[in-house]
N, C-alpha and C positions, 0 to 999 in steps of 0.2 A: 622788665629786662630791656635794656635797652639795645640797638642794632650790635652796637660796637660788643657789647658783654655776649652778645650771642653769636659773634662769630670768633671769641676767644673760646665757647665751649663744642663751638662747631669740630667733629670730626670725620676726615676725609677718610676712607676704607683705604688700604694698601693696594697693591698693586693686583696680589694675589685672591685677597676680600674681592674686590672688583672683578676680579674673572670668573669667580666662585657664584659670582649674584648674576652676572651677565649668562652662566647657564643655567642659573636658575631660572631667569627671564625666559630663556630661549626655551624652557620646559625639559630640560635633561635633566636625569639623575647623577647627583654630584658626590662624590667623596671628598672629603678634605681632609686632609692630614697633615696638621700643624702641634706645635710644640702647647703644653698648659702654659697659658696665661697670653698667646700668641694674637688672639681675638675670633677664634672659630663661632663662640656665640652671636659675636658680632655682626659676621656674614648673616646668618641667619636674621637677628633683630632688623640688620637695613634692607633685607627684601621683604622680611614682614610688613613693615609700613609700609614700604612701595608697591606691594601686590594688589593684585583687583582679580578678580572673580571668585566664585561660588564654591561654596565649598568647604570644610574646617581645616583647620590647619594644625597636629595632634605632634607635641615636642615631648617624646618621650626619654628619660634619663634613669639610669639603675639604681637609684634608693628613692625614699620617702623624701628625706632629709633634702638633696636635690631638687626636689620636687616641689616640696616647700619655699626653698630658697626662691626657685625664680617664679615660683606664682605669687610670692609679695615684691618679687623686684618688679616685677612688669605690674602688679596692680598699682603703685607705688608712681609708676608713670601715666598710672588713665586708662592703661589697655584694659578692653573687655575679656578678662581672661577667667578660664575654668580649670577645676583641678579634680582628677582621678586618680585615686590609691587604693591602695587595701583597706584604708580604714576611713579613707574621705571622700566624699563625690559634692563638689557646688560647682554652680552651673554649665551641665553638658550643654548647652545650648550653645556657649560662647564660640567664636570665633576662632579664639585659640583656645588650648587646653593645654595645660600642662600633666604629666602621666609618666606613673613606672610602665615599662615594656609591659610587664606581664597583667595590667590594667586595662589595658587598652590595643589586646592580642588583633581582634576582630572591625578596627574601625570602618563601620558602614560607608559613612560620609565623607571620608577624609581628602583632599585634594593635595596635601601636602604632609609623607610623614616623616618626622627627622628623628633619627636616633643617633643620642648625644652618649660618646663612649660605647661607640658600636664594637669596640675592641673583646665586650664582653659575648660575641658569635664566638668565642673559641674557649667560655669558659665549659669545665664539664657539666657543671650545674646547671646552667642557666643558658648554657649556649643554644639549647633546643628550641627554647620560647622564643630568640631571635631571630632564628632561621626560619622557624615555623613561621612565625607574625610575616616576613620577610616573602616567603613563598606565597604565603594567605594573600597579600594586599592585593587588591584588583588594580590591573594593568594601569585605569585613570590616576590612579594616588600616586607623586611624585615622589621618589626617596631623598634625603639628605641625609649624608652619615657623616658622624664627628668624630673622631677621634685626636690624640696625641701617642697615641701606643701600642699603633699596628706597625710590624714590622715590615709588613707584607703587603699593603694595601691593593696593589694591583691585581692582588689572587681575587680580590675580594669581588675589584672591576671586571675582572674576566666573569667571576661568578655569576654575578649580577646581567654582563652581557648575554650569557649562557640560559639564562632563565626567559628571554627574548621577551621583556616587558613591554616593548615598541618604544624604547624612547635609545636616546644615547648616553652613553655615562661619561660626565666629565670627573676626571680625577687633578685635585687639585694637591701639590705638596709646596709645604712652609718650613724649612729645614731651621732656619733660625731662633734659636732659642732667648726671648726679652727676660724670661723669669732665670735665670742660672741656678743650676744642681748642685750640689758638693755634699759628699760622699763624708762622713764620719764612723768611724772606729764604734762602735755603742759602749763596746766593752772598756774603752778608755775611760768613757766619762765617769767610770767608777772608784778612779784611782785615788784620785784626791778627795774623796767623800768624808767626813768625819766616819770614829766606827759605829759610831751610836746609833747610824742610821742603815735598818738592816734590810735585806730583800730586794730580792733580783731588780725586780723593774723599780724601786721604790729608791735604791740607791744609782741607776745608772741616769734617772730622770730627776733627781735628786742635782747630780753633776752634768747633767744637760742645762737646769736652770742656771746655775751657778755660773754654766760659759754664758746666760745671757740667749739661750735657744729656744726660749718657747715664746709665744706657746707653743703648746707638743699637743701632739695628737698621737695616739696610742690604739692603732686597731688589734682587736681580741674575737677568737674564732667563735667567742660562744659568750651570752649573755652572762653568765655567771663570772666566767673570767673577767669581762670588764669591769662588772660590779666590784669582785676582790680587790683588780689593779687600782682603781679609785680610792675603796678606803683602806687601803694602803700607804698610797699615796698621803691621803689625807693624818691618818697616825702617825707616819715617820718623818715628813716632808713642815715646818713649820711654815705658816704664811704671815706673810711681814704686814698685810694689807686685807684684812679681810673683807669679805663681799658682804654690803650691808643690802637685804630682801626688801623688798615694801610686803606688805602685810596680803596683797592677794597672790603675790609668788610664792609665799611659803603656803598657801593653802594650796598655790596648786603643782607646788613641789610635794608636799610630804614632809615630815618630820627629816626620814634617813636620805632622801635625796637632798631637803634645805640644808642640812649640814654638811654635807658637801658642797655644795653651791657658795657657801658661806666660808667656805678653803678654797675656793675661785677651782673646785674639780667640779666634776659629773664625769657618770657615763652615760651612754646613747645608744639607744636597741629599739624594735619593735615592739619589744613590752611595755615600753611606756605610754601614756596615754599622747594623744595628739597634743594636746594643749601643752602636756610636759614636751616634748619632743619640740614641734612646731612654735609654741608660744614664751617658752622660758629657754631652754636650753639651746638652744640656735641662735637665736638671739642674743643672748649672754656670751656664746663663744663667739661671735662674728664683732 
């Protein structure tokens, strides 16, 4: 690569990144609450390179899938990186680690913990494991929380003041939204459907594709449900372009999941094995 190509891919933090990393430097515990797709990872990855001392550094996110994602995007650039789940552990040793919360409640070692989508402290499920981990850390271990979707974040700053860790909490907000939202009707996209195509989610994603909106993604409260909405999906819905497998995806798909795959659906749960999850179906949809 030559100078000039490297400083067309060179990126400078904003203004807000920059204040975010400067109290990181300075060793305070930081909130940041910025809009999805704003660059909160970001802050994070440029003090990672730029940090020195002892210590692991443990980025915790609420799913698998998450979890997967950035421990092949950071291996993908060199880092020495490890990964802790419910059904995965390679190398604790590393530096950093990537890790669901509830993986990595207790970290011994940790110098820096970040929890990405901290928003999940106020779910009722799961919000105990946050706080708890959160109370648990020993006073050394830096916090860094990420969110896009606290309403509230300063309740959060107070909290944290109040727990008197010894450090200061910088709360940093990014109101500006780069990725823009918009709001559709669902039950519109049914209108224009032919009738031959029958079933709740089968005809309104049906007329989702048709405006040209997917891909779609389709969250379901319970394994069985997604499996249904798939080959649903997959029976009523024709695909103009089917997905052709190489021969070790369909072994490690499965007959009933390659045939979906092969109508460009899936679904995605904890029931599937890692390799389905993490090595085919991720991959496929990204």
């Amino acid at each position: 690569m030559t100078g000039f190509e490297a400083l067309q891919q060179l990126r400078l933090p904003d203004a807000w990144q920059a204040e975010a990393i400067r109290a990181l430097t300075a060793g305070d515990d930081v909130i940041v609450q910025a809009p999805t797709g704003a660059g909160k990872t970001f802050v994070f990855e440029q003090y990672f390179q730029q940090r020195r001392g002892p210590g692991q550094v443990i980025f915790t996110v609420p799913t698998r899938a998450l979890a997967n994602d950035k421990f092949a995007e950071w291996n993908r650039r060199g880092w020495r990186v490890g990964i802790t789940t419910g059904d995965l552990s390679h190398d604790p040793e590393a530096p950093l680690i990537v890790a669901t919360l509830e993986a990595q409640q207790t970290p011994s070692r940790a110098a820096l913990y970040v929890i990405d989508e901290y928003q999940w402290l106020a779910d009722p499920l799961r919000g105990n494991h946050y706080e708890g981990t959160i109370l648990s850390l020993p006073a050394r271990t830096q916090l860094l929380l990420l969110s896009g979707s606290v309403a509230n974040p300063g309740v959060v700053r107070d909290w944290l003041l109040r727990l008197q860790r010894g450090r200061n909490v910088t709360m940093i907000e990014q109101r500006e939204r780069p990725v823009p939202l918009d709001e559709v009707e669902i039950d519109s996209m049914a209108r224009n459907v032919p009738e031959a195509i029958t079933g709740y989610w089968t005809r309104r994603l049906a007329g989702a594709l048709r405006e040209d909106l997917g891909p779609i993604l389709v969250f379901a409260p319970h394994r069985r449900e997604a499996e249904k909405i798939a080959r649903d999906v997959v029976a009523g819905i024709p695909c103009p372009q089917p997905l052709r497998l190489t021969r070790d995806q369909e072994n490690a798909a499965g007959p009933a999941l390659a045939k979906l795959l092969g109508q460009r659906v899936a679904f995605h749960h904890s029931g599937l094995s890692y390799v389905q999850r993490a090595g085919l179906i991720e991959p496929l949809a990204k």
